[in-house]
N, C-alpha and C positions, 0 to 999 in steps of 0.2 A: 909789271905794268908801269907806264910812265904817265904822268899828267905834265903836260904844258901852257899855261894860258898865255894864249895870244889877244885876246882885247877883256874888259872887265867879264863880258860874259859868255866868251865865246873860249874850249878847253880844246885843245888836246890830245886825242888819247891813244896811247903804242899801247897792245898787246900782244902776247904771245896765244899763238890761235888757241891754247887750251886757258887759258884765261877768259878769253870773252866765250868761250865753246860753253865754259861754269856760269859767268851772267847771264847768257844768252836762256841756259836751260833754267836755270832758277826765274827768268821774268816771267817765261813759259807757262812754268810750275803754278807762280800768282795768279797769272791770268786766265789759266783753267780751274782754279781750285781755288780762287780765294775767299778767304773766311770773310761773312758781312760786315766785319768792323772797317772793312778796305775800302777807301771813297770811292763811288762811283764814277770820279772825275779822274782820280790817279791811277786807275784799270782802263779807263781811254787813253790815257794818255802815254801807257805801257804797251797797248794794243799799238797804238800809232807808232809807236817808237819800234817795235818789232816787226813790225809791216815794214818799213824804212829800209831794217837791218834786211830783210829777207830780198829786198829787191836791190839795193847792193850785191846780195853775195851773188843773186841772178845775172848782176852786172857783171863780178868777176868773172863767171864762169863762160859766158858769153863769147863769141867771135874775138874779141881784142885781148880775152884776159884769159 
């Protein structure tokens, strides 16, 4: 994995598809299963982020990609 910052809060990020294929499953993992100590803010906001990822990868596979 590489990180690069391009503006103070904007990253980044090279993977190798089995790298993000392990975060991607592990977000999964929290957001089906996670224990109540887990904010109810930071499981939306995981939810959101993987809704994101999945309509991306929709985009790859699509007509152009």
């Amino acid at each position: 994995m590489e990180l690069e910052r391009i503006r103070p809060m904007v990253l980044r990020a090279t993977f190798h598809a089995y790298e993000l294929a392990a975060l991607t499953a592990a977000a999964r993992y929290v957001v089906e299963s996670a224990p109540p100590e887990i904010p109810a803010d930071a499981l939306r906001q995981l939810e959101r982020l993987l809704a994101d990822y999945d309509a991306q990868v929709r985009n790859l596979s699509g007509p152009s990609g």
